[in-house]
C-alpha distance (Angstrom), angle and dihedral (degrees) to the residues before:
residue distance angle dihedral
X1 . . .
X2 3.54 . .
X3 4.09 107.9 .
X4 3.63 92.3 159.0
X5 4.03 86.2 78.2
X6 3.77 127.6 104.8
X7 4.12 92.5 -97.9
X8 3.70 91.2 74.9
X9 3.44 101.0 42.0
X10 3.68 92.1 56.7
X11 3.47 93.9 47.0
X12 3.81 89.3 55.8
X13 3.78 84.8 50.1
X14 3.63 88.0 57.0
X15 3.56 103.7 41.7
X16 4.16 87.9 51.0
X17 3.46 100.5 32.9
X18 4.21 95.1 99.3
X19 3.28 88.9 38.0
X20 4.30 96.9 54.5
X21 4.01 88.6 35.5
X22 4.03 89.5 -100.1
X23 3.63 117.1 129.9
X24 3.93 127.3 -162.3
X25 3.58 125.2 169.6
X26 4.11 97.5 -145.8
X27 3.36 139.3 -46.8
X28 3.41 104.9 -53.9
X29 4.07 96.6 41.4
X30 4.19 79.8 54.6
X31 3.48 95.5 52.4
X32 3.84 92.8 44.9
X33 3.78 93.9 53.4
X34 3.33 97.3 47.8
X35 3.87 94.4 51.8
X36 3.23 92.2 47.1
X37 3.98 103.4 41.4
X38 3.78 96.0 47.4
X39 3.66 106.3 9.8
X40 3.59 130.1 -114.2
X41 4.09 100.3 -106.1
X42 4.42 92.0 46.1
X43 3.44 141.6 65.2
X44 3.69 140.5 -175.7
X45 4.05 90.8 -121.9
X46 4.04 110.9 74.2
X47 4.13 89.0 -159.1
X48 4.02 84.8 72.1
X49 3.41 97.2 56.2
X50 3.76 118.6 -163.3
X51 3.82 96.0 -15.4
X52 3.92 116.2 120.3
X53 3.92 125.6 -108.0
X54 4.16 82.0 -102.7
X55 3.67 86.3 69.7
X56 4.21 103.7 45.6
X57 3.48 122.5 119.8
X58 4.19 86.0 29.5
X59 3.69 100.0 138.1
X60 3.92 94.0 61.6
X61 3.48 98.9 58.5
X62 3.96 88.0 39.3
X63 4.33 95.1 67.0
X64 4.09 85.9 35.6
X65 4.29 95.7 66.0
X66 3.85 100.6 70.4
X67 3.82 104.0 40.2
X68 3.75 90.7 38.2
X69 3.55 92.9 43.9
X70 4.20 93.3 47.1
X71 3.74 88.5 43.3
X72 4.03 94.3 57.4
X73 3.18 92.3 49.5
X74 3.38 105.7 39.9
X75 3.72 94.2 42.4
X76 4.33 88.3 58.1
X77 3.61 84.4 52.9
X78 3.43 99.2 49.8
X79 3.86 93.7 39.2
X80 3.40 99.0 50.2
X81 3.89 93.5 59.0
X82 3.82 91.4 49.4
X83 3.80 91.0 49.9
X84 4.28 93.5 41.5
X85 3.50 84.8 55.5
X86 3.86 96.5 39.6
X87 4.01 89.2 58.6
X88 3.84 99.9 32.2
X89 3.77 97.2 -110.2
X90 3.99 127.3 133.9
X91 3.67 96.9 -163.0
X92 3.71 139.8 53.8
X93 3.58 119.0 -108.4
X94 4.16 142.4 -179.3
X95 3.94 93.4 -80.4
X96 3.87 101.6 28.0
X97 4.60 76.7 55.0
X98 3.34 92.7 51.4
X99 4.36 99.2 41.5
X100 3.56 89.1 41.1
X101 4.04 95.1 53.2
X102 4.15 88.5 45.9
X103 3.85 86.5 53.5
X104 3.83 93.2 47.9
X105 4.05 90.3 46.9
X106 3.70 87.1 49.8
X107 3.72 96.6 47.9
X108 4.58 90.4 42.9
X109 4.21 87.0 52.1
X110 3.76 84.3 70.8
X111 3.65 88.7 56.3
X112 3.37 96.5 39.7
X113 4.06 118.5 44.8
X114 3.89 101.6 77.8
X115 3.57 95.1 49.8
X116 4.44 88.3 50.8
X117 3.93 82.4 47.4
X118 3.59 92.5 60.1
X119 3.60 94.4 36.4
X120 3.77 99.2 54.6
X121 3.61 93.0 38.1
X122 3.95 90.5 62.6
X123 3.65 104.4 38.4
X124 3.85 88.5 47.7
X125 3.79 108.3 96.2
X126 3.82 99.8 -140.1
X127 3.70 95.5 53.4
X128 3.57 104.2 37.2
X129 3.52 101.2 88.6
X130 3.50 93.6 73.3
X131 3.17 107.1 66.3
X132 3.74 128.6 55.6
X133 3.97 94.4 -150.5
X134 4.28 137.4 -41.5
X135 3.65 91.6 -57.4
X136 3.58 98.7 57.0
X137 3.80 91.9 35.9
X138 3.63 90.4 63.1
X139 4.07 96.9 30.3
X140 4.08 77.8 55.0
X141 4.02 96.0 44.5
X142 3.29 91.0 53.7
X143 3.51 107.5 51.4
X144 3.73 100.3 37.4
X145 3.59 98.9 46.0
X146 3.79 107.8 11.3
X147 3.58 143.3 -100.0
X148 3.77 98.3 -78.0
X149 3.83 91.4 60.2
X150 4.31 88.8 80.0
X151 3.78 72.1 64.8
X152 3.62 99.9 50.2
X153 3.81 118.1 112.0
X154 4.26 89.6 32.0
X155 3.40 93.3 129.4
X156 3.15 103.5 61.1
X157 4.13 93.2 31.9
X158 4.48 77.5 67.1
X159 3.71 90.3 57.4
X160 3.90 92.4 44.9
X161 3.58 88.3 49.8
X162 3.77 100.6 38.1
X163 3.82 85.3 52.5
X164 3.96 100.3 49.1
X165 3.63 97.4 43.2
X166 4.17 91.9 45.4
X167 3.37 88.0 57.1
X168 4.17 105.6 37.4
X169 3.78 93.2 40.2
X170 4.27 92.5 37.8
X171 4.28 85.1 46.5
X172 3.68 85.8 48.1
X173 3.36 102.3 59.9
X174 3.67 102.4 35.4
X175 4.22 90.8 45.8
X176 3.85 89.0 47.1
X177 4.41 82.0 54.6
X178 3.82 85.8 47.2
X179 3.59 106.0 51.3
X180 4.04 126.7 67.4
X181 3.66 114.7 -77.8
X182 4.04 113.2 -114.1
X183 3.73 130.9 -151.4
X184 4.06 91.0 -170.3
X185 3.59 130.4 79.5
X186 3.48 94.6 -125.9
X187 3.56 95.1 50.2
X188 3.99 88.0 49.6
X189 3.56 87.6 51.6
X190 3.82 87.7 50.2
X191 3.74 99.6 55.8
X192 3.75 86.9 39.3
X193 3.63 92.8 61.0
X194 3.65 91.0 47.9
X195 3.72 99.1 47.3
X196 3.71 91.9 51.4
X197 3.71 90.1 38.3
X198 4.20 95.3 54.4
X199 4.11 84.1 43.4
X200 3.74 102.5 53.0
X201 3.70 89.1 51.1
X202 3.76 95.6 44.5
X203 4.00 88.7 49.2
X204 3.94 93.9 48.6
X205 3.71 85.0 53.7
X206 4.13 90.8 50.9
X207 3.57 97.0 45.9
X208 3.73 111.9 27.1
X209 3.59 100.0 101.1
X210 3.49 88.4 51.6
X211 3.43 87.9 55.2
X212 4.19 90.9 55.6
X213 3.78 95.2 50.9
X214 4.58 88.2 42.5
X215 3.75 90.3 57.5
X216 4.26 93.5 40.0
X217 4.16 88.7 47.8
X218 4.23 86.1 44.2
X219 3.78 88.4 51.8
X220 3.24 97.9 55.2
X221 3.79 113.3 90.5
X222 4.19 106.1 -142.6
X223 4.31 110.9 -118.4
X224 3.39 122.0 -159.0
X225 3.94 109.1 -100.1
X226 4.00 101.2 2.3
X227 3.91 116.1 98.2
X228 3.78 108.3 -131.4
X229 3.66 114.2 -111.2
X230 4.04 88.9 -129.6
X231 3.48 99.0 42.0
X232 4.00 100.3 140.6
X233 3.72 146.9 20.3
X234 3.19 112.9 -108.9
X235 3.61 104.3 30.2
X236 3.64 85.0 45.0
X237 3.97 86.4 59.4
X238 3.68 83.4 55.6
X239 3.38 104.0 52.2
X240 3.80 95.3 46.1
X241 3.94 83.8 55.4
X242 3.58 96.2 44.7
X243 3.82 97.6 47.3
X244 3.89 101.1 30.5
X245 3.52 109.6 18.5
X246 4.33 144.6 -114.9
X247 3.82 80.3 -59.8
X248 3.51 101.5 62.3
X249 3.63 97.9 56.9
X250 3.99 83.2 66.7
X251 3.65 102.2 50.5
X252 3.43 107.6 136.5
X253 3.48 99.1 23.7
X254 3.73 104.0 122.3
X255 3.71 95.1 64.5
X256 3.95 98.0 36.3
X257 3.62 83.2 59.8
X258 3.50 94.6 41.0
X259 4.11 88.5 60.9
X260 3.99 99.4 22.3
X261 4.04 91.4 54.3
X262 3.39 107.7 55.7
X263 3.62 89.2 15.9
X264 4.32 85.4 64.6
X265 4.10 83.9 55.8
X266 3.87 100.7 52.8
X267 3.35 95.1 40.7
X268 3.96 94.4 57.8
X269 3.62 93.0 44.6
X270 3.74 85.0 55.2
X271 3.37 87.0 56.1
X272 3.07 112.8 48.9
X273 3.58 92.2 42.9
X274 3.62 91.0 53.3
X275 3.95 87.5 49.8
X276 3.80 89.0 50.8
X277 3.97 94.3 44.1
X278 4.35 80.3 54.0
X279 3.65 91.8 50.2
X280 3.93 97.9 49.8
X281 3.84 85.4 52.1
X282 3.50 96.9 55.9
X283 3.79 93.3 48.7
């Protein structure tokens, strides 16, 4: 799934924009300002040559799809043997679905958090002057506040993770029971689509304030002898709805879900027909 597209970055924009002194009124007022404030063809980075400000921080995300990708999947798999055989059981069921997809998003954080440092650290406006591109974002990140700050916002990257993949591998399994079973390929295809569909929408909803507070701690650049006023999760959740409101622990909802819904479809009928393809070979 293609995160390196202009949906994510505006729903970074929105989820940050209080907290950077930016203010957009949804989606389409974000886009619009953007556009118009710093065009659509130039940036304020000469390493991204004529692509727009919707496009910075692209090459991040770009390396992060396949291992991230591979490792969710391969971590379910490989979780949900060790917990069938843990509890005695020979077949998946509702809450072996949804502890073996919180496991998985646990495990694909580790993969995952110093790529989203790098990405949200470029595409936000404030910050992106530094650095003249990924390389020099991290080379930069690294030596001015150490080599555990690529690691900086984990905790809260788990709960994202746990979250999403609780809910899109849990909605998977019990939509799949739901819907009509099917003997074609097309029909498998169907309910595939569906299943993933109905999951990547339910796990958006789980873990998107999460989300809000991961990119606000990630933004933060750590100073010697000040506590950071988004330091952890939870409490972070907390002060977003003390100080902003319910809403703001949503912003940028409408185009996560937008890319994370049927985004959560086509990439498990990818997989599994991948899987199947892999199968057919070995035979």
């Amino acid at each position: 799934m293609a995160e390196e597209k202009p949906l994510p970055f505006v729903y970074h924009q929105l989820q940050t924009g209080t907290a950077t002194g930016e203010s957009y009124n949804g989606m389409v007022d974000c886009f619009r300002k953007i556009i118009k404030n710093e065009g659509y063809g130039t940036t304020s980075t000469p390493t991204q040559g004529n692509f727009s400000r919707l496009y910075r921080g692209i090459t991040a995300p770009i390396l992060m799809e396949a291992p991230k990708r591979a490792t969710k999947f391969a971590a379910n798999d490989e979780w949900g043997k060790f917990y069938r055989n843990m509890f005695g059981v020979t077949q998946m069921n509702q809450s072996l679905s949804v502890l073996t997809g919180a496991t998985a998003g646990a495990t694909e954080s580790f993969v995952v958090v110093p790529f989203e440092l790098v990405k949200i650290r470029l595409q936000d406006k404030a910050s992106a002057g530094k650095y003249k591109g990924m390389v020099d974002c991290v080379v930069k990140t690294v030596r001015n506040e150490g080599v555990l700050t690529m690691y900086q916002g984990l905790e809260s990257t788990l709960w994202r993770h746990i979250l999403w993949n609780a809910g899109y591998f849990g909605c998977i399994f019990q939509v799949r029971q739901m819907l009509p079973k099917q003997d074609t390929k097309s029909g498998k295809m169907t309910n595939d689509l569906i299943s993933g569909a109905v999951g990547g929408t339910v796990g958006t909803i789980l873990n998107t304030p999460m989300d809000v507070v991961k990119s606000r701690i990630q933004n933060t650049p750590k100073v010697a002898g000040q506590i950071p006023k988004y330091n952890w999760a939870w409490p972070g959740v907390v002060t977003v709805f003390r100080e902003e409101g319910f809403g703001a622990l949503y912003k940028g909802f409408l185009p996560k879900v937008l890319r994370l819904g049927p985004g959560g479809g086509i990439l498990l009928v990818v997989f599994t027909t991948v899987m199947d393809t892999f199968r057919q070979w070995q035979v």
